[in-house]
N, C-alpha and C positions, 0 to 999 in steps of 0.2 A: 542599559545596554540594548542597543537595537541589532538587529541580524537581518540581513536582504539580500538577494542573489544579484549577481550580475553575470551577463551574459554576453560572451566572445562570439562572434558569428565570424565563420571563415568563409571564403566568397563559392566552394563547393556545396554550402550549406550545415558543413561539420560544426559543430558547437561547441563548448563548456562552457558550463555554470559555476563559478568563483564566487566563496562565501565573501559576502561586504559588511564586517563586521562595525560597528557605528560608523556606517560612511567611508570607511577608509580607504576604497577605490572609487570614491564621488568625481574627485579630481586630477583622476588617472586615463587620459584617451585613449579609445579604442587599440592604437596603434602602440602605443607605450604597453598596454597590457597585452595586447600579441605578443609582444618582446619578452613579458615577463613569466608568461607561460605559452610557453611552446608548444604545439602538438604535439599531444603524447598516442599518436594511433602509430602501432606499429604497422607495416607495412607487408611484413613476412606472416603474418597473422594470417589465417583464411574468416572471411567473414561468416561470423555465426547465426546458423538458419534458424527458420521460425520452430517454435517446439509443437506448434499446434501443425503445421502443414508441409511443412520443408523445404517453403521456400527462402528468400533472400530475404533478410529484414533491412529496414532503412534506418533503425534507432534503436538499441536493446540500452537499457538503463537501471539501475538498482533502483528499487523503490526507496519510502524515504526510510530513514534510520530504523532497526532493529525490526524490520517488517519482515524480510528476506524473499523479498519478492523480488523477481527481476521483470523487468516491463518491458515489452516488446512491440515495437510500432511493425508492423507487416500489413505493407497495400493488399497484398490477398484478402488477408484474415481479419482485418478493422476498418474497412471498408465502407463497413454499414453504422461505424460509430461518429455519432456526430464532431467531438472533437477529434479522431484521431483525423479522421478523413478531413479537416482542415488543417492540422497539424502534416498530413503528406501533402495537402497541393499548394503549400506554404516550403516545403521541404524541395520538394521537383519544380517550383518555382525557379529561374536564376532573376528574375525583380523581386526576389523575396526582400523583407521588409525587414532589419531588423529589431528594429523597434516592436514587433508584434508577437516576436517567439519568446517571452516572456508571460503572456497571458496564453498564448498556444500551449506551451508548457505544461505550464497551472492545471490548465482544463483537461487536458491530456492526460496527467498522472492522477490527476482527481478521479477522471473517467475510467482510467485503469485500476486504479487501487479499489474504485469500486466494488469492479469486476470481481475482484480475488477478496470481497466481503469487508473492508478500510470504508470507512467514510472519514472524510477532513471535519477536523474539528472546527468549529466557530472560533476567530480570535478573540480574545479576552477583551472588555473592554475595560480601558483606564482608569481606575477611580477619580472621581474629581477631589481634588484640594481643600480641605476643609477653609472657610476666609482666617485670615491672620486674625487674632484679639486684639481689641484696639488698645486693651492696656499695655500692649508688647510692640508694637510700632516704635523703631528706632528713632530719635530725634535726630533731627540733622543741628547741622554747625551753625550757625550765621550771625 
């Protein structure tokens, strides 16, 4: 079983990330999966300020599972961090790219989870396959 994100960009810049669990939105376009989740930002909501300074944030997000961290992009306050601050001129971009806010992401929550003591794990790598015994090689027909 493989697990990968994908990633809705709305032409404001707004996002989600939707689990693609073995593929199963590989062959689902862009436009079909706008359809299939909607914007869920409420509207009557006031936007939630930064907890370090007060101002406006442009992305607060949970970190990842059971961490309970919430991640906060604020151009004031992350300024000086080298992914957020491409993470915001990718963000206030309207030629933003969507293809690139996936590895923006990445680096961004890495960078922040840092901060609050998280480092990312290394992924596992695959064991290789031991070779088949040749005494076990099925015979074919002919």
């Amino acid at each position: 079983m493989s697990f990968t994100w994908r990633y809705l960009v709305r032409p404001d810049g707004d996002f989600c990330r939707i689990g693609n669990l073995d593929g199963s939105l590989d062959n689902v376009s862009d436009e079909e999966l706008a359809r299939l989740h909607p914007s869920d930002r409420e509207e009557d909501q006031p936007a939630r300020p930064c907890s370090r300074c007060g101002g406006e944030l442009l992305l607060h997000w949970h970190g990842p599972l059971m961490t309970r961290v919430w991640m906060e992009l604020c151009p004031a306050c992350d300024v000086h961090r080298p992914a957020a601050r491409s993470f915001i001129r990718w963000y206030r971009d309207a030629d933003r790219d969507p293809k690139a806010l996936p590895q923006l992401f990445e680096d961004w929550e890495t960078e922040t989870m840092h901060a609050h003591g998280w480092a990312r794990a290394q992924e596992p790598e695959t064991p290789s396959s031991p070779p088949t015994p040749p005494g076990l090689t099925p015979r074919g027909r002919g």
